[in-house]
N, C-alpha and C positions, 0 to 999 in steps of 0.2 A: 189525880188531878191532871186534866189535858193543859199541854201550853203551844203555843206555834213555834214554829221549828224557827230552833235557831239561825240566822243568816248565814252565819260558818258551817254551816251543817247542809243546810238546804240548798247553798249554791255549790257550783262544782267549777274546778277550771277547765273542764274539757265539753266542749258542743259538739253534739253527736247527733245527723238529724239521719236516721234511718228507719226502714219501716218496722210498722209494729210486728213482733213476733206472735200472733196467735194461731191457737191450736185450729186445725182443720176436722180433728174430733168434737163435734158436737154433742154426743153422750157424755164426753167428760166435763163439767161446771168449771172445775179448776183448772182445764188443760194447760200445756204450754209446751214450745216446742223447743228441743236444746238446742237448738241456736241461737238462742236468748245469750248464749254464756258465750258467746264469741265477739257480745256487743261489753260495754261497759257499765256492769251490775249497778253502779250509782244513776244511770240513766236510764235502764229496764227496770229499776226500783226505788223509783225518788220517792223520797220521807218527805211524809206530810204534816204528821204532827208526832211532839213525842209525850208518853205516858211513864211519867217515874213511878215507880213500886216498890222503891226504897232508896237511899243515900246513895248507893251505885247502882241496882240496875234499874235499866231504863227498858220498854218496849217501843219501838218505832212502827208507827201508822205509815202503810205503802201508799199511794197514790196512785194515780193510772201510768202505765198500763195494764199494770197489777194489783189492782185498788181491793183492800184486804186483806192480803198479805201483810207478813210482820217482821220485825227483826227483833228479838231479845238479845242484850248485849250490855255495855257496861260502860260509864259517864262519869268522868272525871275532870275537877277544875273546867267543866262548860265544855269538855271534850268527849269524843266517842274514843276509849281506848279499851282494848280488852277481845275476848273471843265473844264472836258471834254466830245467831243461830235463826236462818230465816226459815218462815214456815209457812206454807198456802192457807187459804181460810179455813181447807179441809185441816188445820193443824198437821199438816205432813212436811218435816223436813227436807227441803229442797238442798239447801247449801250450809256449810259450815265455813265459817271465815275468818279474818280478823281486823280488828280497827288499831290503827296506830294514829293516834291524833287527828280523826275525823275523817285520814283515809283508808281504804278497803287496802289494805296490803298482808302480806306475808303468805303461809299455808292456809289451801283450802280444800275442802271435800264437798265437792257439787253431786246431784242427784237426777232422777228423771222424777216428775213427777206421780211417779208410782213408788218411789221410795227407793230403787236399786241404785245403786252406783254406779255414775256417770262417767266423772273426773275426780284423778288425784294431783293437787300440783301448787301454785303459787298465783295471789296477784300480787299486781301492781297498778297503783292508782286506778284502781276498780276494774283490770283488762284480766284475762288469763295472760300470763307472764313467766319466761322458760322453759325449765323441764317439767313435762306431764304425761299424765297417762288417760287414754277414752276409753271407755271399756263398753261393750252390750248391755242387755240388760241381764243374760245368763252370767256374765263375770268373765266376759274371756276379753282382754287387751286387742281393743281395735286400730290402735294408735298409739306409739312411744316415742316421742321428740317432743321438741320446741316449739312452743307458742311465742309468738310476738302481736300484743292488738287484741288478745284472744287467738286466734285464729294457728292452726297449723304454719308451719313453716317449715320447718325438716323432721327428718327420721332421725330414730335412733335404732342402732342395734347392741345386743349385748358380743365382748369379744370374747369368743371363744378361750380356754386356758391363759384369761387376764381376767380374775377376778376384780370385781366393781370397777371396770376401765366398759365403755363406750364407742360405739363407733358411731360418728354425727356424718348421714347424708342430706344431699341437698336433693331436689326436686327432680334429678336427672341420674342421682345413684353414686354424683363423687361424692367423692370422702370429704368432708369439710375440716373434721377434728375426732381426734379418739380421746378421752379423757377420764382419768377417774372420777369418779362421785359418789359425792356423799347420798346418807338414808334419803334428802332432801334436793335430789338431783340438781346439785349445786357442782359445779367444777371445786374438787376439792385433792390436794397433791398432783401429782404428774400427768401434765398435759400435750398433747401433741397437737399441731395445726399445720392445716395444707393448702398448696397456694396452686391453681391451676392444676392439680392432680399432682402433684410435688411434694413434700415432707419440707416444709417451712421454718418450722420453729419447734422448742420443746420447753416449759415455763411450767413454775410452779403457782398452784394456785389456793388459796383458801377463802374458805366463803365467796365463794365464786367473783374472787379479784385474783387477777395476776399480779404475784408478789413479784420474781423473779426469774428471765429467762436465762436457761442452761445453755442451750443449742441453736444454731441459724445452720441452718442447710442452701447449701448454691449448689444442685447438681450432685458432684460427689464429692464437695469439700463441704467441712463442717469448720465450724466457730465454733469453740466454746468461751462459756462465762462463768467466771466466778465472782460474788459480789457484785456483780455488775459490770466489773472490768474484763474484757477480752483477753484469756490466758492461752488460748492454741487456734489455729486455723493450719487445716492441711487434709489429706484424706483420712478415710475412716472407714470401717469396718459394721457390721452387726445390723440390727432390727430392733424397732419396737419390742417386738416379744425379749429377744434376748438381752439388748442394752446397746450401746453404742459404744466403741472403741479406739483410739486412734491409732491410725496406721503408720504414716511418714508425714513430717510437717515441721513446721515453727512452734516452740511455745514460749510464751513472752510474759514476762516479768510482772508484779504486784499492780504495775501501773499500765499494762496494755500497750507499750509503747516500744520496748524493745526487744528485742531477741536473745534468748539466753540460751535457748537452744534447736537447733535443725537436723534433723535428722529423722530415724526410724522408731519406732515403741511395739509394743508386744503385751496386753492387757494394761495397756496405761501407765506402765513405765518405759522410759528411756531402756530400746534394747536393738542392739544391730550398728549399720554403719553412723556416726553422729557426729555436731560440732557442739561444744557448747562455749557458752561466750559470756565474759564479764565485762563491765562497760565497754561496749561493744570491739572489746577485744578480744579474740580467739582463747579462751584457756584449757580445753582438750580437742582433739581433733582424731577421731578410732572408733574402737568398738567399745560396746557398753554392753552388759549383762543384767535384765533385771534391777533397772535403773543406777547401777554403779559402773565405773570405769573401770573393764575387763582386768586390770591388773587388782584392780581393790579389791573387786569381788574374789578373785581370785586368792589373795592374802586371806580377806574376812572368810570364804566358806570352802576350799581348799587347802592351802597352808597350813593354817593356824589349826582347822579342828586335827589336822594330819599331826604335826607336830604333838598335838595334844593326846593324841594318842599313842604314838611314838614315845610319849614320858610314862603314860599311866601304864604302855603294856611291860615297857623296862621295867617300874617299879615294882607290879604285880609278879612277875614270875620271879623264881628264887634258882631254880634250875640254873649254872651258868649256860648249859648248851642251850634252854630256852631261850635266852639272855641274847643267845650270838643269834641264833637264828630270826629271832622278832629285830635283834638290829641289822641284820640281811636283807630281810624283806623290806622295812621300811625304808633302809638305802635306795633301794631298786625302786621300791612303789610311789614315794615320797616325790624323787625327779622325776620316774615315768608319769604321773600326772600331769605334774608340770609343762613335762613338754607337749603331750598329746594337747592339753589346754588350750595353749599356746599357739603352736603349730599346727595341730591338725582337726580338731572342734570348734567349726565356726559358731558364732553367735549371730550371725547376721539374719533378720528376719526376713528376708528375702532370701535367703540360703533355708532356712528352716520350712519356709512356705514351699519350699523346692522340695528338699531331701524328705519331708515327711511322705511325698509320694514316693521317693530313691529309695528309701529305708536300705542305704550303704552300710560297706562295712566300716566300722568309725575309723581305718586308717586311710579309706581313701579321702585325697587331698579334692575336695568337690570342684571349687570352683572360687575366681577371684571377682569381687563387683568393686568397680569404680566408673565413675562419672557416667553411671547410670549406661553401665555393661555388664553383663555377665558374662564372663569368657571360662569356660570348659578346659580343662585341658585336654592332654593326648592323653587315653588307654585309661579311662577313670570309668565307675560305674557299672563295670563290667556283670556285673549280678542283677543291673536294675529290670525290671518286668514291664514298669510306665512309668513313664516320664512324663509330670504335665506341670505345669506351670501357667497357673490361673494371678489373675488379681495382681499381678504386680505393673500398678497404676505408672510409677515412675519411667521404668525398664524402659530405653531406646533400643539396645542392640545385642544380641544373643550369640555369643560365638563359643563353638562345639567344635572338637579340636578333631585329630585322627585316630580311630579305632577304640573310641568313646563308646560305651552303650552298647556293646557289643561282645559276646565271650570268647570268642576265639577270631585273635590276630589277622587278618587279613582275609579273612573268610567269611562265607554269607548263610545265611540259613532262612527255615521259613518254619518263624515259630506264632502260631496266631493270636496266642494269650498276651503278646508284646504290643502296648499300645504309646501312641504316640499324640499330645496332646498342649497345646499352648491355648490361652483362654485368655478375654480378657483383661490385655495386656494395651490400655487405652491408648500410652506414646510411644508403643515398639516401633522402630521403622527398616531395620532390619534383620534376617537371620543371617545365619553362617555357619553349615553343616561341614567339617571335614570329609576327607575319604576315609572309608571303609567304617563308619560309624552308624548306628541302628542299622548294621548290613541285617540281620536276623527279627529285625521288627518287622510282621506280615499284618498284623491286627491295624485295629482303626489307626487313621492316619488326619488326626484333625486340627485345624486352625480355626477361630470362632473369633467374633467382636474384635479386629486387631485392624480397628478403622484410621490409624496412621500407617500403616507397612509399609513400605514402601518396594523389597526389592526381597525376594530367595534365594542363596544360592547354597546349592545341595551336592556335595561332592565337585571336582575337577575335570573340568574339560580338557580330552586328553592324557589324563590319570583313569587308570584304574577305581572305582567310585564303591559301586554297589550296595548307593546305601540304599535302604525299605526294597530291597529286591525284591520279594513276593508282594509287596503292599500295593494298590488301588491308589491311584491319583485320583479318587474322585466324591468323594464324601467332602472330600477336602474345599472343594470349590463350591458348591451348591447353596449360594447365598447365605454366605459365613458373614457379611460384612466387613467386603474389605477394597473400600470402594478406591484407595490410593494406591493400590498396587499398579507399579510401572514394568516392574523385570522378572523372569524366572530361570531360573541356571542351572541345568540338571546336570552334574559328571557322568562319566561312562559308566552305564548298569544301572545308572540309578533308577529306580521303579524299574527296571529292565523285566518281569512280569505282569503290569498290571495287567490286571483282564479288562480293567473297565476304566479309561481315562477321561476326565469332563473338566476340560475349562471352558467355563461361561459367567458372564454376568460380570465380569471386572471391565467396568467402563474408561480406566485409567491404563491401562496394559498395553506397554508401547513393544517389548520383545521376549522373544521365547528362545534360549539357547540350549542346546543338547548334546550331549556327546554322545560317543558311538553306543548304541544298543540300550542311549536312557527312555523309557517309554516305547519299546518295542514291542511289548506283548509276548505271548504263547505260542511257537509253534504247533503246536499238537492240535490238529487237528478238529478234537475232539473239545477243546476249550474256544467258546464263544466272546470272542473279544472286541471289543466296541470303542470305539472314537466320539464322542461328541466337544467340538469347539465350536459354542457359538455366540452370538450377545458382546463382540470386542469392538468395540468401535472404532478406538485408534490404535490398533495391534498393526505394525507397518513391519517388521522384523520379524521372522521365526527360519530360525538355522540349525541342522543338527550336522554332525562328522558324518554319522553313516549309522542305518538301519531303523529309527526312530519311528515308531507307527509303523513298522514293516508287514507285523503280525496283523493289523485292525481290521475285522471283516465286514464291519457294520458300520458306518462311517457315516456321520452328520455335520453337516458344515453349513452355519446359517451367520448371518449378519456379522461378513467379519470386510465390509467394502473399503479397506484401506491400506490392505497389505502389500507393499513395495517391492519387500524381498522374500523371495521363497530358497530354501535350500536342504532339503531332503533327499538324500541319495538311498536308494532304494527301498524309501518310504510305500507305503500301497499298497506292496504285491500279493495282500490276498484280500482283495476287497470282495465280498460278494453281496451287499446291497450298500448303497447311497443315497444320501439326500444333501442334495447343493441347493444352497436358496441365498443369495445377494452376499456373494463373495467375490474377491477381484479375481479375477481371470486368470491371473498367475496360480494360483493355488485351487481354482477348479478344472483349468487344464493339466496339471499336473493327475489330478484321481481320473480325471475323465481318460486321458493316455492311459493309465494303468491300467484303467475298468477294460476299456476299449481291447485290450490287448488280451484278456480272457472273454470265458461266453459262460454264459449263464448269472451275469450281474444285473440285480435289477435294483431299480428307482423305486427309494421310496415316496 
């Protein structure tokens, strides 16, 4: 029995006036062309009348612009609810769908009108809606992201070694979000979002709502949440792939509100230098281990199992000379713990992010950090092979004492496998090398990302120095980023080999001081040694005692027009080519004198 379609049925809340979709195949009767399914299926296929066929199901008569076509599906209480199943006159399944109370929503399985698979994916009030997939008509995925409208709007990829996580691009290839999902490519558990090419936030989600965010990212500090209330803000560590971690920070109380404690952490416990605080007063103020206060830890997993054995091995042995001997040893071993604990095994995480490249011997005493120093002492280290010190965000000031880093006393060597390495170190602003320290480092000599520096100074002017004797001043500068540097201070010998010196590109560099024979070079003849300073724009100072650049044969000197003072005493004297280009006169009369006064020097 035919009836006209019900009013809640027949009207729709969305007016859509776009052109009609027909096919430009002629041979096909039924054609039609997929982009039908980017328009809103209630308005590419308005019901015209419906034919029940029993108590629930119903068939729906299509109307133009597809007049013929059908939908079998299912009608409850004067509603369309249920799966449905539209199909051209040729009875060829086009789309698979569903009705939720008269509208087209949830999962759907669209077609070509040949019967292959189109689309897999979801509506909404009759649109293609979220995540989907377009496939050819062989079966191969033409298309993996988000519809909105029907239509495309971003990419998806899958990530590599993150099973069911996502990677969502936008139309130009950023990253918009990486996410898990469900069978239903629904955001479902741990989500990430990006804001401007940035790591934004990280939230959990089910059935694609966000229940709760974990993470806010500003840069390189993070927030974290728990319950919703803000429990840490400070630096952090890690990746997507691995996890995230915090490094040195605040973490604050059940209510977001105060500080219980500041300090450093080490896998998400309290570990290294810390304060913690009860209503907002101080109640320890030191070292921490593995989230406990170095002396408790110390009791709880030292002491006490020491002790505990100290009773069981007395108990067990019956021997009295066993008896004396087990109480001998745990005399001696019981304090010596202790004290090395104590005294001489730091727990400080910026000591450990240090010494794991030192790998010392555990009696040497490494180094002391307060107020955001690390200060070295004299004659420590003495075994180390590299020395680098990356990532420590806090760190202002680095001071390395005399005859540090170095295996024998007052003496120099040229060992090449010795490297030397500081890395982003965001608010360093100065070093401070002793004399006669890294004298035997010749290997790489590197500074990177240490975009507050301000000032180096490397051995004693006037002292004896020697430090990186064989080493190359010049990896070291070659657009490391370190755009704040004002001062360099080399003591006597220091780099006193380099073959190859290059400062350039420090637009903050107001002096250069030297002592005698620092950055002198090679005699030998037979060793080709090069100069290049160029790219200083307010460099007004450069002074050494005597010999500095003496060796240089190949000399570049470009854009340093602001230089005041020159003082190089027997600087030049084996220049055999040059290139001077918009330097102050002071300092290209000086090479030009020199050149001048040998023959066979030429311009590059």
């Amino acid at each position: 029995m035919n009836s006209s379609t019900d009013s809640g049925i027949q009207s729709s809340c969305i007016v859509e006036i776009a052109p009609l979709n027909v096919s430009h195949d002629q041979g096909n009767k039924s054609g039609f062309e997929v982009d039908i399914w980017s328009w809103c299926i209630a308005n590419q296929f308005p019901i015209s009348t419906i034919k029940n066929t029993d108590s629930e199901n119903v068939i729906l008569n299509i109307g133009s612009p597809h007049q013929g076509y059908t939908i079998q599906t299912k009608m409850k209480d004067g509603k369309l609810n249920g799966k449905a199943t539209l199909k051209t006159e040729n009875n060829t399944i086009i789309a698979e769908f569903e009705y939720q109370s008269n509208e087209i929503k949830g999962q759907c399985i669209l077609y070509y009108d040949s019967g292959e698979l189109y689309f897999e994916g979801n509506f909404e009030n009759g649109y293609r809606q979220g995540f989907g997939k377009e496939y050819d008509k062989n079966g191969n995925v033409i298309f993996e992201g988000r519809f909105e409208k029907g239509c495309r709007v971003r990419q998806y990829e899958r990530m590599d070694g993150m099973e069911g996580y996502w990677k969502e691009l936008d139309g130009k290839g950023n990253v918009i979000s990486i996410c898990h999902k469900n069978e239903n490519g629904m955001n479902e558990g741990l989500c990430y979002f990006y804001k401007a090419g940035l790591l934004d936030r990280a939230s959990i989600w089910e059935n694609n709502e966000e229940i709760a965010i974990l993470y806010r990212f500003e840069k390189d500090i993070m927030i974290e949440y728990k319950d919703g209330v803000k429990c840490f803000e400070g630096y952090y560590e890690g990746s997507i792939e691995t996890g995230f971690s915090r490094v040195s920070g605040k973490e604050y109380d059940q209510d977001g509100q105060n500080v219980i404690y500041d300090g450093e952490f080490e896998n998400g416990k309290r570990h290294g230098l810390g304060t913690s605080f009860k209503n907002n007063i101080i109640e320890y103020d030191g070292e921490w281990v593995k989230g406990q206060h170095k002396s408790l830890y110390a009791m709880v997993n030292l002491i006490l199992p020491s002790v505990s054995w100290l009773c069981v091995s007395t108990y067990t042995f019956t021997n009295p000379l066993a008896i004396i001997v087990v109480l001998f040893l745990d005399i001696i071993y019981i304090p010596g713990l202790i004290f090395l604990f104590f005294n001489y095994i730091r727990s400080i995480r910026s000591i450990y992010k240090v010494t794991r490249y030192f790998k010392p011997s555990i009696l040497d005493r490494l180094y002391t950090y307060k107020d955001e120093c690390a200060t070295f002492g004299d004659g420590v280290c003495n075994q180390v092979t590299t020395c680098k010190i990356d990532g420590l965000n806090r760190l202002k000031t680095i001071k390395i004492g005399n005859n540090s880093f170095t295996q024998k006393k007052n003496r120099y060597g040229n060992n090449k496998s010795k490297s030397f390495h500081i890395l982003n170190c965001e608010s360093l602003q100065s070093i401070e090398i002793g004399e006669y320290s890294f004298t035997d480092f010749a290997g790489e000599f590197e500074l990177w990302n240490l975009p507050h520096l301000q000032s180096i100074q490397i051995g004693t002017i006037g002292n004896d120095s020697y430090n990186f004797y064989f080493s190359s001043f010049s990896e070291y500068f070659l657009s490391l980023n370190l755009p704040n540097l004002q001062s360099i201070t080399l003591g006597n010998s220091a780099f006193c080999a380099s073959v190859s010196t290059v400062i350039e590109n420090l637009p903050s560099l107001r002096s250069i001081q030297l002592g005698t024979n620092a950055l002198a070079g090679i005699g030998n003849e037979d060793e080709s040694c090069s100069l290049i300073m160029r790219n200083l724009p307010n460099l007004t100072f450069i002074r050494s005692k005597s010999e500095s650049f003496r060796f240089a044969r190949v000399v570049t000197l470009e854009n340093i027009p602001n230089l005041q003072q020159v003082d190089l005493p027997y600087a030049f004297e084996r220049v055999n080519s040059k290139l001077i280009s918009n330097i102050s006169s002071i300092l290209a009369d000086l090479v030009e004198l020199k050149a001048d006064s040998k023959t066979g020097v030429t311009s590059l």
